[in-house]
TORTORKE-782183 format. One record per residue (C-alpha): residue in three letters; chain; x, y, z. Coordinates in Angstrom, 1 decimal, always signed. Example, Ala and Ser with C-alpha at 12.3 -4.5 7.8 and 13.67 -1.06 7.14 Angstrom:
% TORTORKE-782183
+---------+--------+--------+--------+--------+
| residuo | cadena |     px |     py |     pz |
+---------+--------+--------+--------+--------+
|     ALA |      A |  +12.3 |   -4.5 |   +7.8 |
|     SER |      A |  +13.7 |   -1.1 |   +7.1 |
+---------+--------+--------+--------+--------+
% end
This chain:
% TORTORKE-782183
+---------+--------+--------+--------+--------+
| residuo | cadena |     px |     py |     pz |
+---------+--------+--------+--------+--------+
|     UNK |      A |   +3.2 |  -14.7 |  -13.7 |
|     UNK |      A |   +0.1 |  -12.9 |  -16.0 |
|     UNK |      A |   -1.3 |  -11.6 |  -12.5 |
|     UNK |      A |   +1.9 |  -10.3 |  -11.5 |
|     UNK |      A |   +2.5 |   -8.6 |  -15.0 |
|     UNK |      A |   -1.0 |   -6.9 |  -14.9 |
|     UNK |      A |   -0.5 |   -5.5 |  -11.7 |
|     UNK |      A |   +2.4 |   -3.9 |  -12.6 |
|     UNK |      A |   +0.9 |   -2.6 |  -15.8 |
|     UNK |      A |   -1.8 |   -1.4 |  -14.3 |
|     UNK |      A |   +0.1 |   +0.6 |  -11.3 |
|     UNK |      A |   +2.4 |   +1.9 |  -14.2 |
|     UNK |      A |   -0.7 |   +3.3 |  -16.1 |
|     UNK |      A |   -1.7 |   +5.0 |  -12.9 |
|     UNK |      A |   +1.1 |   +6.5 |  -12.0 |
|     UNK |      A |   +0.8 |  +10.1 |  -12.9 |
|     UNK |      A |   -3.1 |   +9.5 |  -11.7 |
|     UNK |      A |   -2.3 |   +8.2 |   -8.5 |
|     UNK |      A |   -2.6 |  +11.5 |   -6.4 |
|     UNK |      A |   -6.4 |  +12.2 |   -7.6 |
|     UNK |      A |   -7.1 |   +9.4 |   -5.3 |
|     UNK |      A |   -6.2 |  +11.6 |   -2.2 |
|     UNK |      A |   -8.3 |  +14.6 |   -1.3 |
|     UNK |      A |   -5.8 |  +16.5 |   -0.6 |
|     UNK |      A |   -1.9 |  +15.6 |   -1.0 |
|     UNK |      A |   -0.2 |  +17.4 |   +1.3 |
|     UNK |      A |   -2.7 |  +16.8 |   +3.9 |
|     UNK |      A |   -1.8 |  +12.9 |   +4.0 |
|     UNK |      A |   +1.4 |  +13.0 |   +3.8 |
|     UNK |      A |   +1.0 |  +15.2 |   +7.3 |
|     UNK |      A |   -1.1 |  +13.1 |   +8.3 |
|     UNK |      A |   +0.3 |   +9.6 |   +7.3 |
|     UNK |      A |   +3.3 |  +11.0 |   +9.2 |
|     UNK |      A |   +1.7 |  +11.4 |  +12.5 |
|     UNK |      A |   -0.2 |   +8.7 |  +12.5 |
|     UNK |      A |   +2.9 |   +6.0 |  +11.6 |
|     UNK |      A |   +5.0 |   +7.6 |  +14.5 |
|     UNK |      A |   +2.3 |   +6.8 |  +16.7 |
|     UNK |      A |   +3.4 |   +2.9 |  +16.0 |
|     UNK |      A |   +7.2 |   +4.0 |  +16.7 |
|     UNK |      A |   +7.2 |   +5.2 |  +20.3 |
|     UNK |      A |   +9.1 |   +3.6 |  +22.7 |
|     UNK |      A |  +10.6 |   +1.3 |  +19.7 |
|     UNK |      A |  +13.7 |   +3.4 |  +19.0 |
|     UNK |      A |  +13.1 |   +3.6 |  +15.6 |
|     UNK |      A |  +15.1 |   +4.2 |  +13.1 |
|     UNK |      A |  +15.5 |   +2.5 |   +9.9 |
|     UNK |      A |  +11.8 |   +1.8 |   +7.9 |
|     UNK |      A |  +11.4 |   -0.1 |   +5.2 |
|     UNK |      A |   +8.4 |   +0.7 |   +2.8 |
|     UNK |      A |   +7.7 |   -2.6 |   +1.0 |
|     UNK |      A |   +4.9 |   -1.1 |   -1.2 |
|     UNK |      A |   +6.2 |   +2.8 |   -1.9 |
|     UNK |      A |   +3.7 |   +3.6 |   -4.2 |
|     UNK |      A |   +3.9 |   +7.4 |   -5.2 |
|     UNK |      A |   +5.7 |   +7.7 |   -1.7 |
|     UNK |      A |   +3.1 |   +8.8 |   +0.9 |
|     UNK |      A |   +4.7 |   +6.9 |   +3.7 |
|     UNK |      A |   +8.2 |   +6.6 |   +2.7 |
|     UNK |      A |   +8.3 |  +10.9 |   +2.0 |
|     UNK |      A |   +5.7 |  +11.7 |   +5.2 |
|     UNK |      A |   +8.5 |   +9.5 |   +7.7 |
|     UNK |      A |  +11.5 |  +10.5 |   +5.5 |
|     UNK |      A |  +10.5 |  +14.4 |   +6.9 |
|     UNK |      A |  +10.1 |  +13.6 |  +10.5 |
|     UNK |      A |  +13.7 |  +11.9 |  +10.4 |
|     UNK |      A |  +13.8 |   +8.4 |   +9.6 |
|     UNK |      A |  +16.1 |   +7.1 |   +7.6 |
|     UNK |      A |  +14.1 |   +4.8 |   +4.3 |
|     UNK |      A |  +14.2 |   +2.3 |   +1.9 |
|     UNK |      A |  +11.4 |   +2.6 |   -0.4 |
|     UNK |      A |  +10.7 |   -0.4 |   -2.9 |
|     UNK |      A |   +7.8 |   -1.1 |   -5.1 |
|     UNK |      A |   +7.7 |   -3.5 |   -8.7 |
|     UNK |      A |   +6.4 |   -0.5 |  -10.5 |
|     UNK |      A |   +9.2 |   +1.5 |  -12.3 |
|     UNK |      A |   +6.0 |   +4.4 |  -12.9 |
|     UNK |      A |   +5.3 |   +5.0 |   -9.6 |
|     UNK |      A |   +9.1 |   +4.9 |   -8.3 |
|     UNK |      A |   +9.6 |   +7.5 |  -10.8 |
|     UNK |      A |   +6.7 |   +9.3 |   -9.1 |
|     UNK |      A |   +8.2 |   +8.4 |   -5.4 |
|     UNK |      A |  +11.3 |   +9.8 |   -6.7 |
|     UNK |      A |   +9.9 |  +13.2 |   -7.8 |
|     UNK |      A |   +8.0 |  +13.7 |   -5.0 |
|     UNK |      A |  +10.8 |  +13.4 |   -2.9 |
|     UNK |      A |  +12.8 |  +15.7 |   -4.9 |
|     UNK |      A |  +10.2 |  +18.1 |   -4.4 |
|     UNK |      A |   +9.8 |  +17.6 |   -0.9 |
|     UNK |      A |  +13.2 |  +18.1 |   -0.1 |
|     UNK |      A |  +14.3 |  +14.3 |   +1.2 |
|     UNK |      A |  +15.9 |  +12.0 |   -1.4 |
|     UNK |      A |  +18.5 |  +12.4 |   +0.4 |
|     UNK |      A |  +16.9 |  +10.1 |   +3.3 |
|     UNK |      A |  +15.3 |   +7.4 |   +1.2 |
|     UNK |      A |  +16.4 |   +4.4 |   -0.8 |
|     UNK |      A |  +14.7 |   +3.7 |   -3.6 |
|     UNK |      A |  +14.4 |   +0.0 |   -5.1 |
|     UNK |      A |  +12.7 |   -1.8 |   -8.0 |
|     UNK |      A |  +11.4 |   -5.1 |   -6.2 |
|     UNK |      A |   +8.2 |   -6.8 |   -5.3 |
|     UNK |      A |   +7.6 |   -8.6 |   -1.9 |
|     UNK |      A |   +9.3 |  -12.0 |   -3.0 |
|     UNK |      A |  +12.1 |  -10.2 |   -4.4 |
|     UNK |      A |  +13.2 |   -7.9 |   -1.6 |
|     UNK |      A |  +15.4 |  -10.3 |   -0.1 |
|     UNK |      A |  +18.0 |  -10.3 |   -3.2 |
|     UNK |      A |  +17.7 |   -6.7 |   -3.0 |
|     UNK |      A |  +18.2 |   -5.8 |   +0.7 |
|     UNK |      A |  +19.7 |   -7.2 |   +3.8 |
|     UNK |      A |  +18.6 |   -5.5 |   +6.5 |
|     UNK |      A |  +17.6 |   -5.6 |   +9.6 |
|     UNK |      A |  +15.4 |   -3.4 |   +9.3 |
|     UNK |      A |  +13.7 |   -1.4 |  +12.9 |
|     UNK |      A |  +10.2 |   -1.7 |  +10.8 |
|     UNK |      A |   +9.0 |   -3.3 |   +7.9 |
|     UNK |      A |   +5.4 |   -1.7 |   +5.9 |
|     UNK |      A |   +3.2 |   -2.0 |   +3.5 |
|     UNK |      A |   +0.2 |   -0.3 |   +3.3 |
|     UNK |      A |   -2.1 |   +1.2 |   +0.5 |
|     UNK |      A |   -3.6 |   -2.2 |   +0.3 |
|     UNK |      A |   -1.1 |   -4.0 |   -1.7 |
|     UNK |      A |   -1.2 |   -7.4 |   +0.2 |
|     UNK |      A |   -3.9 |   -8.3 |   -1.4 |
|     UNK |      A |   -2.2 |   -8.1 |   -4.7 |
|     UNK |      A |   -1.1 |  -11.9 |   -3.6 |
|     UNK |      A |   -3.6 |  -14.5 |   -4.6 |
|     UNK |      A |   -3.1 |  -17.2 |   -3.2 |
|     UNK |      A |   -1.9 |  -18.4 |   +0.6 |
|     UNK |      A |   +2.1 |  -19.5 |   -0.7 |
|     UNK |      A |   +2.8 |  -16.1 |   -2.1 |
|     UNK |      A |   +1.2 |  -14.7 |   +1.2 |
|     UNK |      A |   +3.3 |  -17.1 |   +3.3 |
|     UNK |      A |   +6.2 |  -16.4 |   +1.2 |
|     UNK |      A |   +6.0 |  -12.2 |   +1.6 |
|     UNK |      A |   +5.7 |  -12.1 |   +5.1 |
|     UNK |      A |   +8.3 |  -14.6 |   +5.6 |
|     UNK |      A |  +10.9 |  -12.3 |   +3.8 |
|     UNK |      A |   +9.2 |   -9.4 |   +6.3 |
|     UNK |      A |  +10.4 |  -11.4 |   +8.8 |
|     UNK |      A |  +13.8 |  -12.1 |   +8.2 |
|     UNK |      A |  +14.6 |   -8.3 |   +7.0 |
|     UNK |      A |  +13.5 |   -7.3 |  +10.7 |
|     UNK |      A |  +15.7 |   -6.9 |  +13.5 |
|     UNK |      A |  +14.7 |   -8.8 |  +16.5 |
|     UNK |      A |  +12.1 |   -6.9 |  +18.1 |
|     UNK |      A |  +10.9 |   -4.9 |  +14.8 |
|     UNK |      A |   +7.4 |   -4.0 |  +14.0 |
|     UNK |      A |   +5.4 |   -4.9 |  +11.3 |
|     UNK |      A |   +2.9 |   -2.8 |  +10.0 |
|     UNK |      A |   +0.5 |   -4.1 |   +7.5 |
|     UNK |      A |   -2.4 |   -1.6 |   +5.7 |
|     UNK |      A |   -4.7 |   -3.3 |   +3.9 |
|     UNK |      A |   -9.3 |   -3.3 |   +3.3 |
|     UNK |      A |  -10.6 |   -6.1 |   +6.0 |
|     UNK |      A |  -12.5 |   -7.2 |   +3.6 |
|     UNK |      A |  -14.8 |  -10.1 |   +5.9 |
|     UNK |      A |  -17.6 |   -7.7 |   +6.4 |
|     UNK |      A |  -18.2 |   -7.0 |   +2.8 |
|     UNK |      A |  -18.5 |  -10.6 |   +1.2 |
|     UNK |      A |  -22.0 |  -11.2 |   +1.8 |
|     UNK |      A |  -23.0 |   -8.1 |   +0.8 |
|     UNK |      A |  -20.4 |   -8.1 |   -2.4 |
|     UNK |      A |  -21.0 |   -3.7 |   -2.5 |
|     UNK |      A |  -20.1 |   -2.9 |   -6.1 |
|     UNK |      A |  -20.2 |   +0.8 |   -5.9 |
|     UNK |      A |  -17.1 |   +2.3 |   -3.9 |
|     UNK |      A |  -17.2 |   +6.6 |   -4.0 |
|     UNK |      A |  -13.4 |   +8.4 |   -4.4 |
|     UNK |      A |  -12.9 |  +12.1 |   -4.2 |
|     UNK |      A |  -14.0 |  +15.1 |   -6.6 |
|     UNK |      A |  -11.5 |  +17.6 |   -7.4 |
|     UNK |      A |  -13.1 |  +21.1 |   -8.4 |
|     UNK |      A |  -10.6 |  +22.6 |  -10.2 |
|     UNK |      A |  -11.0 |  +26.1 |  -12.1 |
|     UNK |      A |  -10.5 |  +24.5 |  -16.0 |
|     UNK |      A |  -12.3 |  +21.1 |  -15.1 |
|     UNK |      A |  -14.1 |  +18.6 |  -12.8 |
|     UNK |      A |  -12.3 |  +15.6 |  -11.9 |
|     UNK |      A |  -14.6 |  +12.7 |  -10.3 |
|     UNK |      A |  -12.8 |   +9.2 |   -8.9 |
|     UNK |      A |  -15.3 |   +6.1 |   -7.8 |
|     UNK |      A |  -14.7 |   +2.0 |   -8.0 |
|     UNK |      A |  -17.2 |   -0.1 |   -9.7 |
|     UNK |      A |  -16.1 |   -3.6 |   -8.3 |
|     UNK |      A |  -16.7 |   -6.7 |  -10.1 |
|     UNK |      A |  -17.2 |  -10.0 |   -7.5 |
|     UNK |      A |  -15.3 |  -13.3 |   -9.0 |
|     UNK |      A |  -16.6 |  -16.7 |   -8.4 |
|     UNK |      A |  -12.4 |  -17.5 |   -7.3 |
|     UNK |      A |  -11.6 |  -19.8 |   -4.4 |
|     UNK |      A |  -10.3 |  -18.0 |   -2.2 |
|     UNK |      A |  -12.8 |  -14.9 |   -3.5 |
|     UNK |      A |  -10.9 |  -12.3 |   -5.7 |
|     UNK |      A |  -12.9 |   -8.6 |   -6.7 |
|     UNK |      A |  -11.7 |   -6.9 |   -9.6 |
|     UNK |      A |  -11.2 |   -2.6 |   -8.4 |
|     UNK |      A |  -12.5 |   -1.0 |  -12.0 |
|     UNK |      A |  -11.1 |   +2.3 |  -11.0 |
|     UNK |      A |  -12.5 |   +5.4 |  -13.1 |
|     UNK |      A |  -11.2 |   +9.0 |  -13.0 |
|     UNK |      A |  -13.8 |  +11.0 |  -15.0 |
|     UNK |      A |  -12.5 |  +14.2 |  -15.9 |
|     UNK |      A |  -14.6 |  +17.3 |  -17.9 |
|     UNK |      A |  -16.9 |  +20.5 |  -17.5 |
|     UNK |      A |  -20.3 |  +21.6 |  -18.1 |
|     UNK |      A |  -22.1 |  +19.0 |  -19.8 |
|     UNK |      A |  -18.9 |  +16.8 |  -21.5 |
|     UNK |      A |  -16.9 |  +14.2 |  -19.7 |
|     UNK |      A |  -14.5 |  +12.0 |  -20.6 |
|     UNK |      A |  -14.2 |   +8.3 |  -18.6 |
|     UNK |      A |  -10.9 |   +6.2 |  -17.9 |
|     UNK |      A |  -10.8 |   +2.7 |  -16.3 |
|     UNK |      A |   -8.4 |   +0.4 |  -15.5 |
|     UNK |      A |   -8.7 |   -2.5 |  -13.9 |
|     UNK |      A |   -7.1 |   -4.6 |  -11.4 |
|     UNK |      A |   -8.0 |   -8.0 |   -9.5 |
|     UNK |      A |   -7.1 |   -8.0 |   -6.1 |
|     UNK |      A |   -8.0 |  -11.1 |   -2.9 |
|     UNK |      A |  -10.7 |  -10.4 |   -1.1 |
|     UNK |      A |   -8.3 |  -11.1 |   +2.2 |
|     UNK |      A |   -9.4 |  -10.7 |   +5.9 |
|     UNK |      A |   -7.6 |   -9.9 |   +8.6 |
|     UNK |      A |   -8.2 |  -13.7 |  +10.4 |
|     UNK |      A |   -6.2 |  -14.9 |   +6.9 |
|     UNK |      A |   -3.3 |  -12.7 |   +7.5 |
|     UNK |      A |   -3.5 |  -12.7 |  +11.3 |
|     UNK |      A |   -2.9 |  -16.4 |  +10.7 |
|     UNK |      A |   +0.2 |  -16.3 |   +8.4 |
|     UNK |      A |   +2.0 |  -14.2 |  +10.8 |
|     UNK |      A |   +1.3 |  -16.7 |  +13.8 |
|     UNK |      A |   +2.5 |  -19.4 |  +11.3 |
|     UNK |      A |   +6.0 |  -17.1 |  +10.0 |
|     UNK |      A |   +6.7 |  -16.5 |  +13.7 |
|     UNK |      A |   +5.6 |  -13.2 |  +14.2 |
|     UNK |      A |   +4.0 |  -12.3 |  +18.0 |
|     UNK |      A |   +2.1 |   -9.6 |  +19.7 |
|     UNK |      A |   -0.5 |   -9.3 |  +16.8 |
|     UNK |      A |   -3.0 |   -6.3 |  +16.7 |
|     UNK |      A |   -5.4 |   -4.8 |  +14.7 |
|     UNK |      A |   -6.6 |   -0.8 |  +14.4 |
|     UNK |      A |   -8.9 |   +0.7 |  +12.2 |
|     UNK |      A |   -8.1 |   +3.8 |  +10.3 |
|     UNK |      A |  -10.9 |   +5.3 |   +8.3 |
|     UNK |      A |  -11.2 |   +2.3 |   +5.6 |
|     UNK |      A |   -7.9 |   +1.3 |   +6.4 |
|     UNK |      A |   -7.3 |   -2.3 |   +8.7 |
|     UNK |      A |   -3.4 |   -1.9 |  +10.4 |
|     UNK |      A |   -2.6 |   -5.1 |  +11.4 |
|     UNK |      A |   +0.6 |   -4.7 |  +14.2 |
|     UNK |      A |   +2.8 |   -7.5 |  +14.4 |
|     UNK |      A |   +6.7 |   -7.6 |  +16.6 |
|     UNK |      A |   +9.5 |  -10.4 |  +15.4 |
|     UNK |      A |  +10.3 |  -12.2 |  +18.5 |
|     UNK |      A |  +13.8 |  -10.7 |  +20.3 |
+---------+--------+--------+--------+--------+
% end
């Protein structure tokens, strides 16, 4: 599985990177917190599953207001990241942390879980529609009956006529040097479409800079593709919200 591998790789190599992404830390975790909880009321929630853990923004942020985690992501880098941040943060003790991608969670984890994730636009990851169908069928069966689904991901219908290749990141002022983060996004020719995120971090002062990219090829998914899986998988009660760039797709396993 080349794509698989690269993916990894790539999320490895960006592992001690990965926060310079976010304008300020802290701040999302508070705010990643809040806004998940949201999705929780009235659901008597209690048990999350973070199927794409990254550094731990959602798994740390829900692990604070009380919930009880598992945290899994195929990137041994960033779970060692996920893992330090919630040593620092003060709740390892509440989260379970587990090497596995989406098709693999099943041998790692029986469940039920009250609510399955993923966000941080790792769906797209998954090329093609079997691998797609496949991870949201293993979603489904680590639910309990009545869990929520909760699915981040870039709707990305409205940009593929326009194919943007220019995507802006954050700049960090800090008192030794400037660090600058943007996308330059290469457009395949695929069927379905794939883009290739070229992310650079530029990092200097004055007038000398130093640029790092690394590249990874994601599916150009819309929400209509994934709202259809779920139908398909057996999933109900299917919504969609926008969050700043974010699409969350809402989605309850039949009681």
């Amino acid at each position: 599985m080349p794509h698989h591998d690269e993916t990894i790789a790539f999320y490895d190599d960006a592992a001690e990177d990965y926060h310079l992404w976010y304008r300020d830390w802290d701040t999302e975790l508070d705010r990643e917190g809040l806004n998940l909880r949201r999705f929780f009321r009235d659901r008597e929630v209690n048990t999350v599953l973070d199927a794409s853990c990254g550094p731990g923004t959602q798994a740390i942020s829900l692990a604070r207001l009380g919930y009880t985690v598992t945290a899994a992501d195929p990137s041994p880098g960033l779970l060692a990241r996920a893992r330090e941040n919630a040593e620092q943060y003060g709740v390892a003790d509440r989260i379970t942390f587990v090497q596995s991608d989406f098709q693999s969670l099943h041998h790692h984890l029986t469940g039920p879980f009250d609510v399955v994730l993923t966000k941080g636009n790792s769906i797209p990851h998954l090329l093609h529609d079997e691998q797609i169908e496949e991870a949201l069928l293993i979603f489904h069966e680590l639910l309990r009956p009545g869990g929520l689904l909760l699915i981040g991901m870039r709707d990305f219908e409205p940009l593929l006529e326009d194919r943007p290749r220019f995507w802006p990141g954050v700049i960090h002022d800090g008192p030794e040097e400037q660090i600058i983060t943007f996308d330059i996004w290469d457009w395949n020719d695929d069927e379905p479409a794939t883009v290739t995120f070229n992310r650079f971090i530029v990092r200097g002062d004055g007038t000398t800079y130093q640029a790092t990219k690394r590249p990874v090829r994601l599916r150009a998914l819309t929400a209509a593709e994934v709202e259809v899986v779920l139908l398909e998988v057996g999933f109900e009660n299917i919504q969609s919200h926008h969050d700043r760039w974010e699409l969350l797709i809402t989605a309850i396993r039949p009681a």
